[in-house]
C-alpha positions in Angstrom: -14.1 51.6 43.3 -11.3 50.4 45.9 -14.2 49.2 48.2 -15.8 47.5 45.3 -12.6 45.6 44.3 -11.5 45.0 48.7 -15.2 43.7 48.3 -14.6 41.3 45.6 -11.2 39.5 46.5 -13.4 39.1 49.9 -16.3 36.8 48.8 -13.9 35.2 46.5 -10.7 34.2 48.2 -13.5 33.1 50.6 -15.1 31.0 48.0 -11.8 29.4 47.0 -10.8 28.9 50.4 -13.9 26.9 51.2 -13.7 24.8 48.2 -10.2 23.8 48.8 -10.5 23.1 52.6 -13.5 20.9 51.6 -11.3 18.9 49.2 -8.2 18.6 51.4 -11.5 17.3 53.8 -11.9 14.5 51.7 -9.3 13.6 50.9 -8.1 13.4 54.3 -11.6 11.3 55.5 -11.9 8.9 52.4 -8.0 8.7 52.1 -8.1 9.5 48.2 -6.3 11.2 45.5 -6.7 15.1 45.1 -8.6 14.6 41.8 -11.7 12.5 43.9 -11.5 14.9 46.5 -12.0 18.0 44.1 -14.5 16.4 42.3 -16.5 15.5 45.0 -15.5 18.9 46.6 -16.4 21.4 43.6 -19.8 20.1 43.1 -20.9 20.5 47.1 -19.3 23.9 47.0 -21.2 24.9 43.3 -24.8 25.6 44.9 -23.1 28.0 47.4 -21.2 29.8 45.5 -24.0 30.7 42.8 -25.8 31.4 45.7 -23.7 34.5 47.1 -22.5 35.3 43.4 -26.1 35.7 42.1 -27.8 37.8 45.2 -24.5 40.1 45.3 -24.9 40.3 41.6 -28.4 41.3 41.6 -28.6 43.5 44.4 -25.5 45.9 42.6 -27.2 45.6 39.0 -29.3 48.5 40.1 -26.4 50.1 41.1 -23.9 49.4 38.5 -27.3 50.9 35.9 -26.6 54.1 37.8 -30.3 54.8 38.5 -31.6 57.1 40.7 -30.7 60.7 42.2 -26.7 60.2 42.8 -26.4 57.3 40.9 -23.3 58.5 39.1 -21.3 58.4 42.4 -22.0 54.9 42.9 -22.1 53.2 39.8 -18.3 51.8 39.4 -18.8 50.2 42.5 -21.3 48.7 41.2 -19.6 48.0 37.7 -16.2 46.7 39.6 -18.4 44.3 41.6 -20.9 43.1 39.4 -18.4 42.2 36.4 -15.7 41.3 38.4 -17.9 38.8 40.5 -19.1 37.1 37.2 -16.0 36.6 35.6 -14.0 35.5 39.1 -17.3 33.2 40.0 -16.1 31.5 36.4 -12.4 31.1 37.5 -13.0 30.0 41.0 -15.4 27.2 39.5 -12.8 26.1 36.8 -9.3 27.4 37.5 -9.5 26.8 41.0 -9.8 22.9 41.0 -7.1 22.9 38.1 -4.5 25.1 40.0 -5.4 22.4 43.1 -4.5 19.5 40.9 -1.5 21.1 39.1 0.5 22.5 41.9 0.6 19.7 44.0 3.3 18.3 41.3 5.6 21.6 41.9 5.6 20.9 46.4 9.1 20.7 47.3 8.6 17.2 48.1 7.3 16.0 44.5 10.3 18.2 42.7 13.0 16.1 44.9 11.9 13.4 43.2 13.8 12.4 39.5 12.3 14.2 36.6 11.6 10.2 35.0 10.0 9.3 38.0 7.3 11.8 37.9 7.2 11.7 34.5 6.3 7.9 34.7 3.4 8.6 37.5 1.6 11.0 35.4 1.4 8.8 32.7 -0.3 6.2 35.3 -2.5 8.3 36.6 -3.7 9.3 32.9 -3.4 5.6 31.6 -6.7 3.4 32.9 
């Protein structure tokens, strides 16, 4: 089961990383803001990551049944993987791109700044 979950912060930390070195890409080659970049970034990074999540999922459904001679040994590795992969596939799609948009307000540099101040540019940037 330890394997299974070493397995699983593996391909997605990996996944995340990816997503948000594309963005930060972007953003630094079309001199944008960080909600362009991860919009163009998420959906160049969405065909891959169903791509790993799906074949990894697939290949430890047989396992995670518990089929076969031995089976029982192996099937919470297969469980850990194949659940945990679906659900974190979900987060790192979603909760991913908002945690890179949200934190950016809490670097050291943008919490210097007056509490009105930021208050006023996050209205702009919500305001057409």
């Amino acid at each position: 089961m330890i394997v299974g979950a070493v397995l699983l912060v593996g391909i997605v930390v990996n996944n995340a990383i990816i997503m948000i070195e594309l963005a930060n890409q972007i953003r630094d080659r079309e001199k944008c803001d960080r909600f362009t970049a991860i919009t163009l970034a998420a959906p160049q990074r969405l065909r891959p990551i169903l791509m790993t999540t799906i074949t990894t999922v697939l290949g430890l459904f047989p396992l995670a049944l518990g089929l076969g001679e031995g089976g029982e040994f192996l099937k919470p590795l297969g469980i850990v993987v194949f659940s945990g992969l679906s659900l974190a596939t979900l987060l790192t799609l979603f909760i991913i791109p908002c945690f890179y948009l949200l934190l950016h307000e809490f670097s050291p540099r943008a919490l210097a700044r007056p509490l009105n101040i930021r208050f006023r540019r996050a209205l702009r940037k919500i305001q057409p």
